[in-house]
C-alpha positions in Angstrom: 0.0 0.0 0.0 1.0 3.7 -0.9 -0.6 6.6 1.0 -0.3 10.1 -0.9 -0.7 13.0 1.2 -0.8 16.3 -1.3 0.2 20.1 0.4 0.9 23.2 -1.1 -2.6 24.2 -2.1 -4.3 28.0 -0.6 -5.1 31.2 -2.5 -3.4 32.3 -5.6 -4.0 35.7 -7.3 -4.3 35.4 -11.4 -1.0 35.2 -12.6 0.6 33.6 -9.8 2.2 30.7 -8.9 1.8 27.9 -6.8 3.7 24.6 -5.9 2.1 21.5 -4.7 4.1 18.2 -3.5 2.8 14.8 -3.0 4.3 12.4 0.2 4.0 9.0 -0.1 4.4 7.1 2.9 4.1 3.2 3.3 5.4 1.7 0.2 8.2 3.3 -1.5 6.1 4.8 -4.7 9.6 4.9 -7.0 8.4 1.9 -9.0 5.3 3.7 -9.9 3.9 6.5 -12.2 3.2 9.8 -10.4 0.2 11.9 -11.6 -1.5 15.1 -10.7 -5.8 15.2 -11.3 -7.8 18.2 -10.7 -11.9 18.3 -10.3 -13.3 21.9 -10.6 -16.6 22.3 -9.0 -19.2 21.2 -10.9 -17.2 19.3 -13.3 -15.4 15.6 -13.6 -12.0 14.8 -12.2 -9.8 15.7 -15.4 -5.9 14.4 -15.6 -3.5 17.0 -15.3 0.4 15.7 -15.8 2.0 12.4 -15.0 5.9 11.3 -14.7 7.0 8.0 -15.2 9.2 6.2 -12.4 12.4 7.3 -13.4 11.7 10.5 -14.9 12.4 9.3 -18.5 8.4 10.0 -19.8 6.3 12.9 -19.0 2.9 14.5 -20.6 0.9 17.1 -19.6 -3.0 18.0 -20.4 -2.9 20.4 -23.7 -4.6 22.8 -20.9 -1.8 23.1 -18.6 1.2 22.4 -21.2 3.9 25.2 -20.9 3.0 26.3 -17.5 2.5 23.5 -15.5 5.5 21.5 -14.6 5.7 17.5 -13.0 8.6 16.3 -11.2 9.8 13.4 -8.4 12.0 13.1 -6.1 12.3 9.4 -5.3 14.6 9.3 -2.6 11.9 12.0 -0.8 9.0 9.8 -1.6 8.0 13.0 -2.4 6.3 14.4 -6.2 5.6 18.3 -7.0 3.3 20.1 -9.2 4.8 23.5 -10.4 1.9 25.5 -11.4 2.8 29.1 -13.3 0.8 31.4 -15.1 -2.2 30.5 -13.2 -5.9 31.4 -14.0 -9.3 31.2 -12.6 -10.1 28.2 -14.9 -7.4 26.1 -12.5 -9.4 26.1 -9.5 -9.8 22.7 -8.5 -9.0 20.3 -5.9 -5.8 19.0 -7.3 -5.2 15.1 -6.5 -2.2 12.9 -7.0 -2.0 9.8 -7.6 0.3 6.6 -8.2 0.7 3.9 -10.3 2.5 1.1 -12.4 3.5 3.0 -16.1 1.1 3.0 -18.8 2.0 4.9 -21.7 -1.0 4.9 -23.8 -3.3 5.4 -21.0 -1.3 7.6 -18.9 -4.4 10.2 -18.4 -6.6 7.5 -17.1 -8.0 7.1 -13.9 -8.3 3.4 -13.4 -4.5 3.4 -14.5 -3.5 4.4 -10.7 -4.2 2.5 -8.0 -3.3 4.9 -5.0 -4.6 8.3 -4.7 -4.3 11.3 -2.1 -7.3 13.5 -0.5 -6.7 16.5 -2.2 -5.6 19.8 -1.9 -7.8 22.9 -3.2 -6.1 25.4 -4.9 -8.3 28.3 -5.5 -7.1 31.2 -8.3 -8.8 34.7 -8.0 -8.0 38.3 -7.6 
């Protein structure tokens, strides 16, 4: 078992920036795909980025490509979610999650097996 615990989440003005990380305690999740999911109210959990286990394969949602960026640490347990250029339309409560590498399904949900609670992350002026 992996359990996720994301942080880094609060009140962002448009334009600003936020980083959130992702501690994994239990399991060591290095073997594993890391991936960040956001849900917006009102609206289905959408994939955001996802990094493979070493680091070697990342992709990113065309929304958030350029000014989001995905990376590990594996000897931290830990993953991060660098979030620039931030708008309203990124509000959500922003979820990672782990699992073993898929390639072709990389933005699905039923591709990870462990997820965290969530951490809201709320963008407005």
């Amino acid at each position: 078992q992996v359990q996720l615990v994301e942080s880094g989440g609060g009140l962002v003005q448009p334009g600003g920036s936020v980083r959130l990380s992702c501690t994994g305690s239990g399991r060591a999740f290095s073997p594993y795909s890391l991936a960040w999911f956001r849900q917006a109210p009102g609206k289905e959990r959408e994939f955001v980025a996802t990094i493979t286990s070493t680091g070697s394969h990342i992709y990113y949602a065309d929304s958030v490509k350029g000014r989001f960026t995905i990376s590990r640490d594996n000897a931290k347990n830990m993953g991060f979610l660098q979030m620039n250029s931030l708008n309203v339309e990124d509000t959500a409560v922003y979820y990672c999650a782990a699992g073993w590498e898929d390639r072709t399904r990389f933005n699905a949900e039923d591709v990870y097996d462990y997820w965290g609670q969530g951490t809201q992350v709320t963008v407005s002026s």
